[in-house]
Residue, then its C-alpha position, 0 to 999 in steps of 0.5 A: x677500815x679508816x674509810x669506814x671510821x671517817x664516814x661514822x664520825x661524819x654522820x655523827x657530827x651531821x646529827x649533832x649539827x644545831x639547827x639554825x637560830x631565827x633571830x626576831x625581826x625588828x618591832x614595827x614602827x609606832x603608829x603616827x600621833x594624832x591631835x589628840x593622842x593619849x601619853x603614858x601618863x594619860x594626858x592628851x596631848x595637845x596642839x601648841x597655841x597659835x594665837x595673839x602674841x603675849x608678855x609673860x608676867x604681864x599684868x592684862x593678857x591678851x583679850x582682858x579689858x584694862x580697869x579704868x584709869x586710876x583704879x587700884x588693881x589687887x589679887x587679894x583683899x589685903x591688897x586694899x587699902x582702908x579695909x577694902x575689898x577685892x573684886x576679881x570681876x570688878x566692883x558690881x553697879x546697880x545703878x539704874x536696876x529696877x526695884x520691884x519685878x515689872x509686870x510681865x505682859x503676853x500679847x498672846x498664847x498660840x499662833x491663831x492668836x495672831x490672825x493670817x500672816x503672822x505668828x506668835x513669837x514668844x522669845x520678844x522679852x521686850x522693857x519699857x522701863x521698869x514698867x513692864x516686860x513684852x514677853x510675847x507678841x504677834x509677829x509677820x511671817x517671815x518670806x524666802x528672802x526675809x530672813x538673815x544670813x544663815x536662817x530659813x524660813x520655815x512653814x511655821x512663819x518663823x526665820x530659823x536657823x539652818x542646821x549643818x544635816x540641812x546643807x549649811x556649810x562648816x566652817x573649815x576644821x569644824x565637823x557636822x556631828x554631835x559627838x562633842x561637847x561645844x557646837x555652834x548655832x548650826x550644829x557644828x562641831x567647834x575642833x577641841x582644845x587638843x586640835x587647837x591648843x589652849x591661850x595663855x593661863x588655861x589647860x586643855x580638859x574634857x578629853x582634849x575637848x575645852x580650855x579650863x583656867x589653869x590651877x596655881x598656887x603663886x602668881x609664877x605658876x601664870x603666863x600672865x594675869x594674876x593668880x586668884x582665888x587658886x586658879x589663873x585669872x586673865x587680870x588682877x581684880x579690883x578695889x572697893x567696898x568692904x561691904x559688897x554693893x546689893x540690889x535694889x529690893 
């Protein structure tokens, strides 16, 4: 009888017995980041800047043209003395300009114009003072090896120049496409700012595409430069005329 009685208590607890937990397994790892990988907040990240060193809070950053000695820097028209103006590109110089538009002269229209062996090239856009505008001339035709670096000559008499789907060869980070938005003269793909960072006082924009200036609203806001007109200027601007200098008429 007690035998009987310790198997009915074993087989009770066997149906009782829970079944085993299966504990998830661990998430698997993030992909890598790219160039150009997106944050959470929906910018794009982007490449740090290796280009020429700079001194932050410099008045010139790097690559900016100095104003000529002794002229008088400003970042706004309240910087100028005797009422002046500030020019953030620098005081506009006329001098020389021609007055009335030159005649504008065409040698000829189409390619017959021109006789055998030569052409007719309509990007000339040659002065003669303020006379008159060559806009288009007959030209030779080019040869295998008359054209520069980089061109071809074409059936047509004219050196132009190779595209990278016709061989040329990319420059090294740069792709053969057509996908973005900055290209070089052979249809190359120029790597987008999220590839190669930004210079000081600029901001990556257009999907990681180009550098923009950088918006600011104090001069700390720049790495360098001055900060103009709400955005980051690589150099102060300059004096002069409270009147704006005009073309001649």
């Amino acid at each position: 009888m007690r035998a009987l009685w310790v198997l009915l208590v074993v087989a009770a607890c066997e149906q009782h017995t829970p079944a085993p937990v299966k504990h998830a397994g661990p998430p698997p790892p993030p992909p890598p980041a790219s160039d150009a990988s997106v944050a959470e907040d929906g910018s794009i990240a982007v490449a740090p800047y290796d280009g020429p060193p700079f001194q932050r809070g410099a008045k010139y950053c790097p690559g900016a043209t100095p104003w000529p000695a002794g002229s008088h820097t400003c970042i706004t028209d309240d910087d100028c003395p005797g009422g002046g103006a500030c020019y953030p590109q620098g005081v506009p110089d006329y001098s020389g300009m021609c007055g009335m538009a030159p005649r504008m002269v065409m040698e000829c229209e189409r390619d017959k114009d021109c006789g055998k062996g030569k052409y007719c090239d309509h990007t000339v856009n040659e002065h003669h003072g303020c006379e008159e505008v060559i806009e288009s001339k007959c030209q030779t035709s080019c040869t295998k090896t008359s054209c520069k670096a980089g061109e071809v000559c074409r059936p047509s008499g004219r050196c132009e120049i190779v595209q990278c789907t016709e061989g040329y060869a990319c420059e090294h980070g740069w792709t053969c496409d057509k996908g973005g938005m900055s290209h070089d003269e052979h249809g190359c793909r120029v790597p987008g700012c999220s590839v190669t960072g930004c210079g000081p006082d600029m901001q990556c924009d257009g999907g990681g595409e180009y550098c923009v200036p950088r918006k600011c609203s104090k001069q700390s806001d720049c790495d360098c430069g001055a900060c103009m007109q709400g955005q980051c200027a690589w150099r102060p601007g300059v004096c002069g005329p409270h009147d704006r200098p005009q073309p001649p008429p």
